[in-house]
mmJSON file of the N, C-alpha and C atoms, coordinates in Angstrom:
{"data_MODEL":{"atom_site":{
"group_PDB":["ATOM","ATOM","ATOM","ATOM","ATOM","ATOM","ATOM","ATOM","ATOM","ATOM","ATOM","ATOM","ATOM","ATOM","ATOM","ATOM","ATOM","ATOM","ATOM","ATOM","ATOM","ATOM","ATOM","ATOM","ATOM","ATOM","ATOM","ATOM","ATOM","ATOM","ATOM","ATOM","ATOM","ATOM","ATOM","ATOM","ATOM","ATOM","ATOM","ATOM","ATOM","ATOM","ATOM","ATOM","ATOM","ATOM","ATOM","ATOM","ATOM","ATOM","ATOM","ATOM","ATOM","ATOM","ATOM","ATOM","ATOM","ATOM","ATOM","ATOM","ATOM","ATOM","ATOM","ATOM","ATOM","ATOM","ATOM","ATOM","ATOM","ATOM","ATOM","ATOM","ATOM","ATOM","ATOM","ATOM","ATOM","ATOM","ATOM","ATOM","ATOM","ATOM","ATOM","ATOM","ATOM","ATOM","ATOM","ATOM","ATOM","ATOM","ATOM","ATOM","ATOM","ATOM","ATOM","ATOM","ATOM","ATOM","ATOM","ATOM","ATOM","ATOM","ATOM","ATOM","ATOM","ATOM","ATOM","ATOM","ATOM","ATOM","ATOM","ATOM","ATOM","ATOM","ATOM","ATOM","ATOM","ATOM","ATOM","ATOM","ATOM","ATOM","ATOM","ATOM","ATOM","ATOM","ATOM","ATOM","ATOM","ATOM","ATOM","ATOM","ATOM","ATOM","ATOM","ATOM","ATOM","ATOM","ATOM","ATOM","ATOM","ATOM","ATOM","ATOM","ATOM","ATOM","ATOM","ATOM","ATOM","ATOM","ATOM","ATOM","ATOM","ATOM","ATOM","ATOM","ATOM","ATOM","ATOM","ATOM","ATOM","ATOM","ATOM","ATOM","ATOM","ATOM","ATOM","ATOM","ATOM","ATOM","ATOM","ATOM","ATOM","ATOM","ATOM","ATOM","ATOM","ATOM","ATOM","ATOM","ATOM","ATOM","ATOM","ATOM","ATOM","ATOM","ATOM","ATOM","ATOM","ATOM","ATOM","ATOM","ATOM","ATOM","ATOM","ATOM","ATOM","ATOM","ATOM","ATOM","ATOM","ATOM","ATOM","ATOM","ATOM","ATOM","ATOM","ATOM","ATOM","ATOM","ATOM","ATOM","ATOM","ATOM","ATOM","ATOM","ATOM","ATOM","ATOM","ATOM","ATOM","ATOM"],
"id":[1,2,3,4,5,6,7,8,9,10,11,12,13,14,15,16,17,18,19,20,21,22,23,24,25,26,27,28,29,30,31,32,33,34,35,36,37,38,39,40,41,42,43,44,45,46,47,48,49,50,51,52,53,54,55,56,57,58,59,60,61,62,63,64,65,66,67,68,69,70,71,72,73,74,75,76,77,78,79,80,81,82,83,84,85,86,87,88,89,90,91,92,93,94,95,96,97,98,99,100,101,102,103,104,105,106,107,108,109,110,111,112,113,114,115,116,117,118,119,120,121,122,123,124,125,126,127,128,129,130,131,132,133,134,135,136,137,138,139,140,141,142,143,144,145,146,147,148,149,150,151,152,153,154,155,156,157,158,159,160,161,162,163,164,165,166,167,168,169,170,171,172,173,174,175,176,177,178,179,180,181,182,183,184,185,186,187,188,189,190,191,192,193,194,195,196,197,198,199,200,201,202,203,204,205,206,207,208,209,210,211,212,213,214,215,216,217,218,219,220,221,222],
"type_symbol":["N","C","C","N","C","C","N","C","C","N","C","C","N","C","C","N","C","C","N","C","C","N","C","C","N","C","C","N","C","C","N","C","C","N","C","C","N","C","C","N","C","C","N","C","C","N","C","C","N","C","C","N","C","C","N","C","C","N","C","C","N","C","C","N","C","C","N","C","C","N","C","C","N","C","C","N","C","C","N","C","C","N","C","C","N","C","C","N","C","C","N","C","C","N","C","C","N","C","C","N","C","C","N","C","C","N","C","C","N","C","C","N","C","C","N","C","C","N","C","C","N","C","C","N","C","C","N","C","C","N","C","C","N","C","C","N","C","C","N","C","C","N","C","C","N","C","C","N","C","C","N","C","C","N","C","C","N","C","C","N","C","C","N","C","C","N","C","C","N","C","C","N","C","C","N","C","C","N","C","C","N","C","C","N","C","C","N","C","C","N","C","C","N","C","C","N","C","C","N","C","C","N","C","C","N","C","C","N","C","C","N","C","C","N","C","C","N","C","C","N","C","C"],
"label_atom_id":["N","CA","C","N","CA","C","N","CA","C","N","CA","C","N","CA","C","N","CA","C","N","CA","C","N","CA","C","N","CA","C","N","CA","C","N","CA","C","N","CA","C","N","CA","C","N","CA","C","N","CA","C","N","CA","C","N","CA","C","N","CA","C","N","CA","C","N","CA","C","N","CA","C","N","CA","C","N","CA","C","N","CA","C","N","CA","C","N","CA","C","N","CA","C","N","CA","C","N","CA","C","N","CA","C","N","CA","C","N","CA","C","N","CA","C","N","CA","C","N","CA","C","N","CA","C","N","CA","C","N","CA","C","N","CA","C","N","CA","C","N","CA","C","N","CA","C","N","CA","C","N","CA","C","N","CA","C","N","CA","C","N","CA","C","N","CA","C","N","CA","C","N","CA","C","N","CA","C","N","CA","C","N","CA","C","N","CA","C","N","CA","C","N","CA","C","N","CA","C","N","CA","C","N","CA","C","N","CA","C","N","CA","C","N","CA","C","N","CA","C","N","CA","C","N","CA","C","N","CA","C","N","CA","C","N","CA","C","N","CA","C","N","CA","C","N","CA","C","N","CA","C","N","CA","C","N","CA","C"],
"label_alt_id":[null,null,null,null,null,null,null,null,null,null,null,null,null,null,null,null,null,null,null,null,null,null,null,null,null,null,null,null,null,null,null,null,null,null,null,null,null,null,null,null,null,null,null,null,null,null,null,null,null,null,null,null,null,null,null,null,null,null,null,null,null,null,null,null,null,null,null,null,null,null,null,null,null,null,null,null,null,null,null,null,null,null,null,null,null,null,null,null,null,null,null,null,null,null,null,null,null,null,null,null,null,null,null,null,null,null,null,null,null,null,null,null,null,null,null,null,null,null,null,null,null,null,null,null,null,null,null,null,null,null,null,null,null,null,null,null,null,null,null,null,null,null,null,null,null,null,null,null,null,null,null,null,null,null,null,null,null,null,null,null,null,null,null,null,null,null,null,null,null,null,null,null,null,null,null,null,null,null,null,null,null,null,null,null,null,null,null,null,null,null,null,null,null,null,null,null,null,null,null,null,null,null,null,null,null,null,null,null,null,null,null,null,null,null,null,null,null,null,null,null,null,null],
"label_comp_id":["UNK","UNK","UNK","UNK","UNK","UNK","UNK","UNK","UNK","UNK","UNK","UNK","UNK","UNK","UNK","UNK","UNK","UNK","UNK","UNK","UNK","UNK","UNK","UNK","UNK","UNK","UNK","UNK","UNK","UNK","UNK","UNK","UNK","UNK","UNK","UNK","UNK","UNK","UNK","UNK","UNK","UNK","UNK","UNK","UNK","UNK","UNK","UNK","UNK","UNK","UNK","UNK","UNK","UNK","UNK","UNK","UNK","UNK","UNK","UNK","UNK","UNK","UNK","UNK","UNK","UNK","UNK","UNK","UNK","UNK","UNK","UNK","UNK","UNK","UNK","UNK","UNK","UNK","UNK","UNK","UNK","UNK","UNK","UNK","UNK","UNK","UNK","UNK","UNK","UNK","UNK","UNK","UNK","UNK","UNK","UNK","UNK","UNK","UNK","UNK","UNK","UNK","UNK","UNK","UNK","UNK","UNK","UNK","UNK","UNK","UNK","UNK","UNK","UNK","UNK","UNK","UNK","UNK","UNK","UNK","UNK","UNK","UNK","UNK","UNK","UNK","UNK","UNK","UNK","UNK","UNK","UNK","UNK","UNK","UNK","UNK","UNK","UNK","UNK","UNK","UNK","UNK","UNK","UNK","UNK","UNK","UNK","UNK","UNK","UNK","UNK","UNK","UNK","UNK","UNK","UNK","UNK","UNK","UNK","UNK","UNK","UNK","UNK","UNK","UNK","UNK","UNK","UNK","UNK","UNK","UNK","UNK","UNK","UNK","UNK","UNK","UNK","UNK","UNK","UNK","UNK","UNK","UNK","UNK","UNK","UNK","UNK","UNK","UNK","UNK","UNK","UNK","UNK","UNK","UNK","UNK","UNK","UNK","UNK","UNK","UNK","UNK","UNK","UNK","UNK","UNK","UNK","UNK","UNK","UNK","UNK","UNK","UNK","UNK","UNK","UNK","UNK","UNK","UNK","UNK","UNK","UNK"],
"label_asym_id":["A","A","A","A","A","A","A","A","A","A","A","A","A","A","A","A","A","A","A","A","A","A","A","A","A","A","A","A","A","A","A","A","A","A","A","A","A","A","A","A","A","A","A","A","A","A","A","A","A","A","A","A","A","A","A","A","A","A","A","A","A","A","A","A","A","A","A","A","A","A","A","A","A","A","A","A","A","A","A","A","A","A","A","A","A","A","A","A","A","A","A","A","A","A","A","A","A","A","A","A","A","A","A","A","A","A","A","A","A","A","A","A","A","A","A","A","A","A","A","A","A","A","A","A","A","A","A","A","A","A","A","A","A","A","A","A","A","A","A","A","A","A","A","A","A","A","A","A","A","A","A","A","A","A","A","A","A","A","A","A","A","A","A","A","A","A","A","A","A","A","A","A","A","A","A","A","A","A","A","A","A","A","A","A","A","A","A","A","A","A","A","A","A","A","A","A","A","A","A","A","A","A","A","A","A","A","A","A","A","A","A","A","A","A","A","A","A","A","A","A","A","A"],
"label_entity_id":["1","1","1","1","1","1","1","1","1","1","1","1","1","1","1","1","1","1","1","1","1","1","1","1","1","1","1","1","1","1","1","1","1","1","1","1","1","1","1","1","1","1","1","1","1","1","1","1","1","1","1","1","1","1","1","1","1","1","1","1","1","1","1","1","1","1","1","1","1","1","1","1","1","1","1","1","1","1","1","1","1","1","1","1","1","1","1","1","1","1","1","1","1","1","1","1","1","1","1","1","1","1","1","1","1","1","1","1","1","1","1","1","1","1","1","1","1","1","1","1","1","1","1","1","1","1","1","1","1","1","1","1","1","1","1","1","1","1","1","1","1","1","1","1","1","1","1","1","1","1","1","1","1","1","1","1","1","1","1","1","1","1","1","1","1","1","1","1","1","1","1","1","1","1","1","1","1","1","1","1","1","1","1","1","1","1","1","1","1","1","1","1","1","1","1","1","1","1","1","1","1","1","1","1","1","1","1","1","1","1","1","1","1","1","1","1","1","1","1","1","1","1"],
"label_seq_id":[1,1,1,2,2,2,3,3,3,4,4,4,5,5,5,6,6,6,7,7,7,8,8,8,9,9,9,10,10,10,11,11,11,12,12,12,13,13,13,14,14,14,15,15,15,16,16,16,17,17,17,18,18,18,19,19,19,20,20,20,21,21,21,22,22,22,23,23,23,24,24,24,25,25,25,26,26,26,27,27,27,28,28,28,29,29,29,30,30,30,31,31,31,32,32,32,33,33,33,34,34,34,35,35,35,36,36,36,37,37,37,38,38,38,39,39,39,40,40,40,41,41,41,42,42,42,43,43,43,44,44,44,45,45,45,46,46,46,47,47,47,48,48,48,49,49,49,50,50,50,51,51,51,52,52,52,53,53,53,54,54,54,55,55,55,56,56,56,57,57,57,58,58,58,59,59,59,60,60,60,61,61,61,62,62,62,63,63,63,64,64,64,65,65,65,66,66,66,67,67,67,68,68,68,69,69,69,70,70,70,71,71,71,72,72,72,73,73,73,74,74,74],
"pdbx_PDB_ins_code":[null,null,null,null,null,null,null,null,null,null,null,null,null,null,null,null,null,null,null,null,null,null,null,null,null,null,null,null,null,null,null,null,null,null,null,null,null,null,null,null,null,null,null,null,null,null,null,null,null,null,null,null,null,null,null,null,null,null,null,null,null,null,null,null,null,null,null,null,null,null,null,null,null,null,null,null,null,null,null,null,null,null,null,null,null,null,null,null,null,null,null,null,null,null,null,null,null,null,null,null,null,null,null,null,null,null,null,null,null,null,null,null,null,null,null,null,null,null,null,null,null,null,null,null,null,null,null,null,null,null,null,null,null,null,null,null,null,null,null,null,null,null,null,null,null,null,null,null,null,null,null,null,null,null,null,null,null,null,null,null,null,null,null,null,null,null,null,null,null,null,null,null,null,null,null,null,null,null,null,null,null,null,null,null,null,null,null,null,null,null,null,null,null,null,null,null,null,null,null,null,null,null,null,null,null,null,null,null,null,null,null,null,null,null,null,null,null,null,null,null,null,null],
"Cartn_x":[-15.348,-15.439,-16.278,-16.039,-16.33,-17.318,-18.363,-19.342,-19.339,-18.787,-18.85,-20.288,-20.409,-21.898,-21.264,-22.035,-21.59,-22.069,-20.735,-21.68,-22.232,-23.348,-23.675,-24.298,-24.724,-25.152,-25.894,-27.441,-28.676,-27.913,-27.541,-27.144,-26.213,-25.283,-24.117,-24.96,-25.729,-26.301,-27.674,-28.033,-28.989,-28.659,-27.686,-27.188,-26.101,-26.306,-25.608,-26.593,-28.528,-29.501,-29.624,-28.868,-28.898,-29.921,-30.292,-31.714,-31.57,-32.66,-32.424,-31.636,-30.604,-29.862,-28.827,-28.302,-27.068,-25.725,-24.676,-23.405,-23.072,-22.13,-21.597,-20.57,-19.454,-18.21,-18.184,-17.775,-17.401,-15.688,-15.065,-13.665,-12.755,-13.862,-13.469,-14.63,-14.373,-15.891,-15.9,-14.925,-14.99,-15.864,-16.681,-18.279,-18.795,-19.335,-20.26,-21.365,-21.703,-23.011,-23.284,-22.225,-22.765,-23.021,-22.081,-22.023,-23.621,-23.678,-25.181,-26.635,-26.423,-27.358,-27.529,-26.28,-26.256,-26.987,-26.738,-26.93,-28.726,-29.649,-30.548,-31.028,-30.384,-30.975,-30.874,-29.917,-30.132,-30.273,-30.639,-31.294,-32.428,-32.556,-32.061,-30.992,-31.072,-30.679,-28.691,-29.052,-27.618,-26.265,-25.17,-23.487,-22.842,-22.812,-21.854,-20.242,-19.366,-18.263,-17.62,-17.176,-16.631,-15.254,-14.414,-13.041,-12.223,-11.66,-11.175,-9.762,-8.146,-6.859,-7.325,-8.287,-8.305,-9.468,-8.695,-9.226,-10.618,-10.06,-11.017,-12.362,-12.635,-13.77,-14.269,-13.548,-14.248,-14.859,-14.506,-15.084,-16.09,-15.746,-17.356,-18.633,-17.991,-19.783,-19.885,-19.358,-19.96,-20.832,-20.489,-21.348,-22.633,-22.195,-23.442,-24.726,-24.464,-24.894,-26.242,-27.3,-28.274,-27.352,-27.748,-27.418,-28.45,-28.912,-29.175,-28.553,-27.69,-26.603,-25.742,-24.992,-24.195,-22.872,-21.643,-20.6,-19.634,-19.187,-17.536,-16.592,-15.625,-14.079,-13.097,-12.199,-11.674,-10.401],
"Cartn_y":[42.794,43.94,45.026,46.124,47.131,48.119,48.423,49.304,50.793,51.542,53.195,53.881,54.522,55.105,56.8,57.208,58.53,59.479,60.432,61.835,62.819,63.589,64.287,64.235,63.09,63.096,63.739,63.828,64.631,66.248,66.762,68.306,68.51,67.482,67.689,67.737,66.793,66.828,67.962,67.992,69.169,70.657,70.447,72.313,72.247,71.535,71.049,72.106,71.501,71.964,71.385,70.17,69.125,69.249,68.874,68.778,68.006,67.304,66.358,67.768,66.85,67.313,68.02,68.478,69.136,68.074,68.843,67.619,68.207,67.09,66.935,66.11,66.552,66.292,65.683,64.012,63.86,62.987,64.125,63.806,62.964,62.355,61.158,60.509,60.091,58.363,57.55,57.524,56.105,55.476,55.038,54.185,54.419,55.969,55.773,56.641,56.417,57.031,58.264,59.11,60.441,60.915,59.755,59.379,58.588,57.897,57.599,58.366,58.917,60.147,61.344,61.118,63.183,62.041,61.155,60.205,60.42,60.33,59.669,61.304,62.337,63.682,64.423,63.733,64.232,63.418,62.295,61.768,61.882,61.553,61.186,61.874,62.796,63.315,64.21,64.116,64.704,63.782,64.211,63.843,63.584,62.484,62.516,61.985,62.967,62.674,61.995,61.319,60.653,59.936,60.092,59.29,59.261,58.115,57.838,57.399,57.754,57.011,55.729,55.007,53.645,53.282,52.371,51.425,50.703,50.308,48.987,49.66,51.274,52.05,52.249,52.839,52.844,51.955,50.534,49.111,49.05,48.823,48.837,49.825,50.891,51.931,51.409,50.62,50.255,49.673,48.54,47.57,47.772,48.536,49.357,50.147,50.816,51.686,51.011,51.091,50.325,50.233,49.347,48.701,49.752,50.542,51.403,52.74,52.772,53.882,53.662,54.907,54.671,55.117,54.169,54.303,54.063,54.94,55.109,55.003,54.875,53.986,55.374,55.884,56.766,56.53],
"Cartn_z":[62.915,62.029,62.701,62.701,63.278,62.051,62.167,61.624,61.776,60.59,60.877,60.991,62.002,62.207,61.611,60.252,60.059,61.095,61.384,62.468,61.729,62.358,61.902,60.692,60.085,58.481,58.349,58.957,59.298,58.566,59.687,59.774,58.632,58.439,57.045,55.946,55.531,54.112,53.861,55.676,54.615,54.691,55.124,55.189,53.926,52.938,51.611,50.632,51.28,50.617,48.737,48.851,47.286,47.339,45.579,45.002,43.999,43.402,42.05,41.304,40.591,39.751,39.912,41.411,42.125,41.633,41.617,41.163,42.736,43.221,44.37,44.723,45.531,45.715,47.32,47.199,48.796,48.851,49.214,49.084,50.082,50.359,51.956,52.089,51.055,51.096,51.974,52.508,53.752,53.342,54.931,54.897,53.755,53.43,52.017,53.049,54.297,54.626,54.292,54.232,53.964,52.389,51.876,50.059,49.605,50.333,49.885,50.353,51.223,51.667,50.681,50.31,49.023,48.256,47.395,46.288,46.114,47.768,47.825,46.933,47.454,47.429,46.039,45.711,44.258,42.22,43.1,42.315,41.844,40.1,39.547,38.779,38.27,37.957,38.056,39.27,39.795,39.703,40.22,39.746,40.876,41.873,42.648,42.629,42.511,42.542,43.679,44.137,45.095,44.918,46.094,46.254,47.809,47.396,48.92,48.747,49.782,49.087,49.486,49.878,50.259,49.491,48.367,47.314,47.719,48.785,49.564,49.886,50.312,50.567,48.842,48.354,46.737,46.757,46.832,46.339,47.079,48.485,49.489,49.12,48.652,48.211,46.846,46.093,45.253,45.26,46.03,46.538,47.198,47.9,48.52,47.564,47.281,45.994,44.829,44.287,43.957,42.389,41.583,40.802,39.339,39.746,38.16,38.572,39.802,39.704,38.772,37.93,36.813,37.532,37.812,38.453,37.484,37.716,36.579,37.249,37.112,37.662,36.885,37.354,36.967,37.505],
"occupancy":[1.0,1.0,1.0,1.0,1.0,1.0,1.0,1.0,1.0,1.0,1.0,1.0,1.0,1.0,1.0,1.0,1.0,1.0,1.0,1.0,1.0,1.0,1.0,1.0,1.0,1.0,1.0,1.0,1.0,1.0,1.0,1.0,1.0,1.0,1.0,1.0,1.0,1.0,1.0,1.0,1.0,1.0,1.0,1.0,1.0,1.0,1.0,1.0,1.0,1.0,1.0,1.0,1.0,1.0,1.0,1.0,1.0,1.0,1.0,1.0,1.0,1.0,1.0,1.0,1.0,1.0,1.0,1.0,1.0,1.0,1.0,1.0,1.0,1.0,1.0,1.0,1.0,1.0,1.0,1.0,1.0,1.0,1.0,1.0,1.0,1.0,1.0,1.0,1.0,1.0,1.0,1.0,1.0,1.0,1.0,1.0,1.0,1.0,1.0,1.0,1.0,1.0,1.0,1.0,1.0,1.0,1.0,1.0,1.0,1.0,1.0,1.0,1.0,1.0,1.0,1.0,1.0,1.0,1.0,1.0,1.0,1.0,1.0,1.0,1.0,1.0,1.0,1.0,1.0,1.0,1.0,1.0,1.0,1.0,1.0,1.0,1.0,1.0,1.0,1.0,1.0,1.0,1.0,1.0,1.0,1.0,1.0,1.0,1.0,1.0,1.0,1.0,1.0,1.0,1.0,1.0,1.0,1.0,1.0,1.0,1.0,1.0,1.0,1.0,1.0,1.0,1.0,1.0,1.0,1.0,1.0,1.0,1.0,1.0,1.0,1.0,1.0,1.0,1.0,1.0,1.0,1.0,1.0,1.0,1.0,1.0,1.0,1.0,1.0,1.0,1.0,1.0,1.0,1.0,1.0,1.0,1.0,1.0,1.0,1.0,1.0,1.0,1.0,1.0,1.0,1.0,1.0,1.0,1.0,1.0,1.0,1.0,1.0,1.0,1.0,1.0,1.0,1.0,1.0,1.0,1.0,1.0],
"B_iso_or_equiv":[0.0,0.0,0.0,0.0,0.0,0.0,0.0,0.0,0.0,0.0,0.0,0.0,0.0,0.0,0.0,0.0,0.0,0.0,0.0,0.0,0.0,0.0,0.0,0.0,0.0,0.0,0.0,0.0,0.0,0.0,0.0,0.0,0.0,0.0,0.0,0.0,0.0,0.0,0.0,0.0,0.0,0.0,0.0,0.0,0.0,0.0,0.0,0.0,0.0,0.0,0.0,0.0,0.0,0.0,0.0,0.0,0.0,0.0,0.0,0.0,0.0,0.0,0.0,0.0,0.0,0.0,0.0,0.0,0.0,0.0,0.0,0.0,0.0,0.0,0.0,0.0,0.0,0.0,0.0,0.0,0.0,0.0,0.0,0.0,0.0,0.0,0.0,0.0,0.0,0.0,0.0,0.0,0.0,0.0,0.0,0.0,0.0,0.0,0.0,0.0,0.0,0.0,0.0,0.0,0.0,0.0,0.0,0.0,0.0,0.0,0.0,0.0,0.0,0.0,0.0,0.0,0.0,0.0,0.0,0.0,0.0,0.0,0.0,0.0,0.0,0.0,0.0,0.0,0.0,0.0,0.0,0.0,0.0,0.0,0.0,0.0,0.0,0.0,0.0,0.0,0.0,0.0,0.0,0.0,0.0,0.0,0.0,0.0,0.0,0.0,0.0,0.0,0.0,0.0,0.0,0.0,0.0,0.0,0.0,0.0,0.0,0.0,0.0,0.0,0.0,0.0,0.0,0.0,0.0,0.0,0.0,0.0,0.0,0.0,0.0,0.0,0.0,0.0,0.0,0.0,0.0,0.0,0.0,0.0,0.0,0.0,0.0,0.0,0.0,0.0,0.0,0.0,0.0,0.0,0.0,0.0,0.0,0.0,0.0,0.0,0.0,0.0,0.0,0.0,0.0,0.0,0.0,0.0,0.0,0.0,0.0,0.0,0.0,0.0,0.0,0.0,0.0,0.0,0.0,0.0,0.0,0.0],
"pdbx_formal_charge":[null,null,null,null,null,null,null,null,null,null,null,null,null,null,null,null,null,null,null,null,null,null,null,null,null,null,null,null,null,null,null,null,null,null,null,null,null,null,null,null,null,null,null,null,null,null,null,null,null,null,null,null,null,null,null,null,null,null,null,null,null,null,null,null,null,null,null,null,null,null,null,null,null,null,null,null,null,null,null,null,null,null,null,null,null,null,null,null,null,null,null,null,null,null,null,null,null,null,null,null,null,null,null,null,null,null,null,null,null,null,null,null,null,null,null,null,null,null,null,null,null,null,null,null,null,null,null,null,null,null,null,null,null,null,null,null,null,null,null,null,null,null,null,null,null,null,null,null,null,null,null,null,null,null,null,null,null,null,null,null,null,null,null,null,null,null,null,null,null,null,null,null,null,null,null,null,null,null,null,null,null,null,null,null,null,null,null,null,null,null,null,null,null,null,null,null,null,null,null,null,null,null,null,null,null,null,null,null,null,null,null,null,null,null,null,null,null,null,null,null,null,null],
"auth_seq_id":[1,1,1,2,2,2,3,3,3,4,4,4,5,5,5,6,6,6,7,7,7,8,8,8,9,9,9,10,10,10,11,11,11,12,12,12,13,13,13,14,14,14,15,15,15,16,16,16,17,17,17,18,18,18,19,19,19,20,20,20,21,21,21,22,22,22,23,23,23,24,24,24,25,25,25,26,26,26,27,27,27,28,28,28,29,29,29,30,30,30,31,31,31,32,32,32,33,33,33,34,34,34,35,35,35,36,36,36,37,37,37,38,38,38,39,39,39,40,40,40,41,41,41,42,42,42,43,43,43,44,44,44,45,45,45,46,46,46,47,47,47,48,48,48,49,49,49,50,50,50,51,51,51,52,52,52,53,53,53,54,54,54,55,55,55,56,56,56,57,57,57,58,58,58,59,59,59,60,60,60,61,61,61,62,62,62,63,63,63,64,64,64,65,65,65,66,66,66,67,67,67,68,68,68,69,69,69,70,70,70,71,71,71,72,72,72,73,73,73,74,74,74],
"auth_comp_id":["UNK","UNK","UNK","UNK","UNK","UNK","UNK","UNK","UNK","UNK","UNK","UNK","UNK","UNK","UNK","UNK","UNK","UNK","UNK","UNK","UNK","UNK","UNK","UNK","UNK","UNK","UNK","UNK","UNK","UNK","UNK","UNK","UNK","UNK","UNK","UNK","UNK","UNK","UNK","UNK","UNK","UNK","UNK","UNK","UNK","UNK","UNK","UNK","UNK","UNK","UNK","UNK","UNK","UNK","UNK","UNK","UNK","UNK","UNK","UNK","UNK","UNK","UNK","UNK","UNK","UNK","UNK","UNK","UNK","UNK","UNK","UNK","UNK","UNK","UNK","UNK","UNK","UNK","UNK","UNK","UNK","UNK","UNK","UNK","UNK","UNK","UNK","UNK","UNK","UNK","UNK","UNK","UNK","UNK","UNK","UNK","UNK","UNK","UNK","UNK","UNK","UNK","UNK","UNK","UNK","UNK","UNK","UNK","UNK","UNK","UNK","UNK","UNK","UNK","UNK","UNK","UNK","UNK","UNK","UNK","UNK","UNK","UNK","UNK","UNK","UNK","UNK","UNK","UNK","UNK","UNK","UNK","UNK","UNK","UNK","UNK","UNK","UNK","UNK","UNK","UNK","UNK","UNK","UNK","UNK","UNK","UNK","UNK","UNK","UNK","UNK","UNK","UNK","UNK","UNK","UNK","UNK","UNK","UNK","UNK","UNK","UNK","UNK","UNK","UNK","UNK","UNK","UNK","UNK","UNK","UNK","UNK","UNK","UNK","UNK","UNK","UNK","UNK","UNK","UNK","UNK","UNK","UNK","UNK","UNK","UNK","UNK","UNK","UNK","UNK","UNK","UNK","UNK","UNK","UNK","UNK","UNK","UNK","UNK","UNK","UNK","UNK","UNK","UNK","UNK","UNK","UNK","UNK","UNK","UNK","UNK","UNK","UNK","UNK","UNK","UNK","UNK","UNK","UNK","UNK","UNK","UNK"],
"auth_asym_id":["A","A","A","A","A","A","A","A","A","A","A","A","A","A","A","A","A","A","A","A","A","A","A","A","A","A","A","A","A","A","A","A","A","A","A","A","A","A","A","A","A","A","A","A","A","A","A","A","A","A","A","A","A","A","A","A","A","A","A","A","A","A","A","A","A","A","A","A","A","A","A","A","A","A","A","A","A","A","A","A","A","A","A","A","A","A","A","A","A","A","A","A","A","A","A","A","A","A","A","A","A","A","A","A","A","A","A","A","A","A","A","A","A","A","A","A","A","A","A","A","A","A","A","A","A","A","A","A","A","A","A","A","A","A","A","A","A","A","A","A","A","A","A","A","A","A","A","A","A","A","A","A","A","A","A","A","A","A","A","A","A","A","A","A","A","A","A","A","A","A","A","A","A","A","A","A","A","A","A","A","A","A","A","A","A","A","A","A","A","A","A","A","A","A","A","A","A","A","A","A","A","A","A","A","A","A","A","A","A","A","A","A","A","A","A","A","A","A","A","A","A","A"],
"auth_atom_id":["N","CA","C","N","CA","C","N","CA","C","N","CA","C","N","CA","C","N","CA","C","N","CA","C","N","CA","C","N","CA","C","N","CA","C","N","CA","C","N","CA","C","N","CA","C","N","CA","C","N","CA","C","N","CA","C","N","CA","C","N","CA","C","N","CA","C","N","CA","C","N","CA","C","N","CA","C","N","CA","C","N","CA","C","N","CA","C","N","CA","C","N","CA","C","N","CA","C","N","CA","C","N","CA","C","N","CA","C","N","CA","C","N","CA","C","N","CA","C","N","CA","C","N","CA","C","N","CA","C","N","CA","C","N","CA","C","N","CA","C","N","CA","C","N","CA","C","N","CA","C","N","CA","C","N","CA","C","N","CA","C","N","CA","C","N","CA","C","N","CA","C","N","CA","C","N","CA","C","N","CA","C","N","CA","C","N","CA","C","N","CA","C","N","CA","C","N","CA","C","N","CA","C","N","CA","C","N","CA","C","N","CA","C","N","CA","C","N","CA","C","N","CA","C","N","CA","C","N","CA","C","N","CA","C","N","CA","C","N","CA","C","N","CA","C","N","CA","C","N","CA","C","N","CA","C","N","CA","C"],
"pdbx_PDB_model_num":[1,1,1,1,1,1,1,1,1,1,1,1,1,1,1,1,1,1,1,1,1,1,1,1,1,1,1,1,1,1,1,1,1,1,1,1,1,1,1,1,1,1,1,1,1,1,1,1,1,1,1,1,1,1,1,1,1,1,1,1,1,1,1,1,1,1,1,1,1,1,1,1,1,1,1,1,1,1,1,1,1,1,1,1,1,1,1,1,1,1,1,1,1,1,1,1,1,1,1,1,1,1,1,1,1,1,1,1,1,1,1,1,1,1,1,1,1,1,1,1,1,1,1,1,1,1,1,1,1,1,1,1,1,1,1,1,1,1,1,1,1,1,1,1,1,1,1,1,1,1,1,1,1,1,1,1,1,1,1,1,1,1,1,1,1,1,1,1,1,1,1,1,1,1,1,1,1,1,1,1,1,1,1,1,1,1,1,1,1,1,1,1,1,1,1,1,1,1,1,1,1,1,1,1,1,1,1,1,1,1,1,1,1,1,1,1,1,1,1,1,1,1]
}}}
């Protein structure tokens, strides 16, 4: 099994400039790294929307993801 190293996460998420409570859109979840990086930044408070056409990545950032995140299935 092969491990995705996100590029660029550093420079992507903070030229985003999230803050607790920003809603935010990542429309290619893959890995999740750059999905759990916005997450860290705008919590608690904030909305991350996320989706991927591959089921199997939804499921993996779930997993990933801490357990008093509130994840909805849509």
């Amino acid at each position: 099994m092969t491990v995705h190293k996100s590029v660029l996460l550093k420079e992507t998420v903070e030229a985003l400039n999230l803050k607790n409570g920003s809603i935010a859109v990542d429309a290619t979840l893959g890995g999740g790294g750059h999905g759990l990086e916005i997450l860290k930044r705008i919590s608690p408070d904030g909305k991350l929307i996320a989706f991927d056409q591959d089921e199997r990545a939804v499921e993996a950032f779930r997993k990933r993801v801490s357990d008093d995140a509130e994840l909805k299935k849509n």
